[in-house]
One Martini backbone bead per residue (centre of mass of N, CA, C, O) as a GRO file, in nm:
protein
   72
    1UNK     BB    1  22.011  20.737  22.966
    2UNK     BB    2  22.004  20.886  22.633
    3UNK     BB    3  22.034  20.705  22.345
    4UNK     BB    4  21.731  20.866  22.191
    5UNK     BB    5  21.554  20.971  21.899
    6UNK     BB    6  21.228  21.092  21.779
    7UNK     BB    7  21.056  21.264  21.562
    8UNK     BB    8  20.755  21.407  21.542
    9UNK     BB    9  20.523  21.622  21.574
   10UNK     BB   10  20.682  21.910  21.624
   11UNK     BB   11  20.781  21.874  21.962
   12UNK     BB   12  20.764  21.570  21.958
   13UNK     BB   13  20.887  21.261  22.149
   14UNK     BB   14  21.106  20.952  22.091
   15UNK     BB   15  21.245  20.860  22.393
   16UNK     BB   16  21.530  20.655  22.466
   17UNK     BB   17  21.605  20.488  22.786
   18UNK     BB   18  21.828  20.404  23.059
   19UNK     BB   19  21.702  20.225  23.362
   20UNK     BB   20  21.664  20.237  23.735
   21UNK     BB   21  21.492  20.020  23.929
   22UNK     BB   22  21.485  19.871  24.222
   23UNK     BB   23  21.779  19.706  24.077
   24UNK     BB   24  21.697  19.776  23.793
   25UNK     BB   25  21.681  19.736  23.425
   26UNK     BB   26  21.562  19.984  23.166
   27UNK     BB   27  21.407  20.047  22.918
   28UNK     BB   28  21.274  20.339  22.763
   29UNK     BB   29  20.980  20.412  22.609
   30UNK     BB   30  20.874  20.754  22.524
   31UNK     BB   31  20.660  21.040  22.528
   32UNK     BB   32  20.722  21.395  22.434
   33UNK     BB   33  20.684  21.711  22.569
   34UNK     BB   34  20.682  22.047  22.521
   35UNK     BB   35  20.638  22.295  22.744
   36UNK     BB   36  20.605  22.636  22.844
   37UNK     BB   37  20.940  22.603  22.956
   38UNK     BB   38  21.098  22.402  22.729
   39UNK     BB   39  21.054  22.117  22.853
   40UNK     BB   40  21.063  21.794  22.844
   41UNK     BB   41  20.765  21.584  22.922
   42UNK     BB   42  20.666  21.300  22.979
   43UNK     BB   43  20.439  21.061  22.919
   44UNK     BB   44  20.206  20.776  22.956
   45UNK     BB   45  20.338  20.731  22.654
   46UNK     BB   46  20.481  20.372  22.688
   47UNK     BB   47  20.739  20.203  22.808
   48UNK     BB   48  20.907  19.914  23.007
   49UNK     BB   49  21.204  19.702  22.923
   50UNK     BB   50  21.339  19.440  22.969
   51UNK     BB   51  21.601  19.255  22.813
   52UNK     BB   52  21.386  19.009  22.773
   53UNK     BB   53  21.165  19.231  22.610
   54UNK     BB   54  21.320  19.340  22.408
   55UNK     BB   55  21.409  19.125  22.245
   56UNK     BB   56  21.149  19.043  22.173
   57UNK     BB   57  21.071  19.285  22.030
   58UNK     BB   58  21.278  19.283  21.797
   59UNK     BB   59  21.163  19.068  21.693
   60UNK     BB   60  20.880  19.171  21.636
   61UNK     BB   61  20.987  19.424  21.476
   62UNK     BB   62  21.099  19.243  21.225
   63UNK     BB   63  20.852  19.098  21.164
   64UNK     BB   64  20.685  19.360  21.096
   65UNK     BB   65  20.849  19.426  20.839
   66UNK     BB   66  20.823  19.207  20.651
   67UNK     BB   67  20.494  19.278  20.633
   68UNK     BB   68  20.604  19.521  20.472
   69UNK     BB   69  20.610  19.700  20.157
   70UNK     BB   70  20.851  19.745  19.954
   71UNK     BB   71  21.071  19.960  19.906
   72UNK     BB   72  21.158  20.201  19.602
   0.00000   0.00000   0.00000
C-alpha cells in the first residue's frame, strides 16, 4: 500500500510504502526511477523498517531537526 510520495530530481521518487513480508508488516522508504516504458522502478536504494525501527527513526529524525538551522 502506497502511503506517499516525495518528488526527487527528474522522475526520480521517494516512495513509502507498507508491506508484509514473511507474516511481518514493514514500512519500505525506497527510491524510484521511470523505466523506459513509463513504469516506476524501485531501486536497493531504501531501507525496510519494523514498526519498532520506525519510532526509532522519527525520534531520530525529531533529533535531527532540532539541530538544523531556524527557517526565516
Amino acid at each position: 500500500m502506497i502511503i506517499g510520495e516525495i518528488q526527487k530530481i527528474g522522475t526520480d521518487k521517494i516512495i513509502v510504502t507498507v508491506k508484509e513480508f514473511k507474516g511481518k508488516t514493514y514500512v519500505d522508504v525506497r527510491n524510484f526511477f521511470e523505466n523506459d516504458q513509463g513504469e516506476m522502478v524501485p531501486t536497493k536504494k531504501g531501507v525496510s523498517l519494523t514498526p519498532e525501527n520506525l519510532d526509532e527513526l522519527i525520534r531520530l529524525l525529531g533529533e535531527a531537526r532540532k539541530q538544523l538551522p531556524k527557517e526565516t
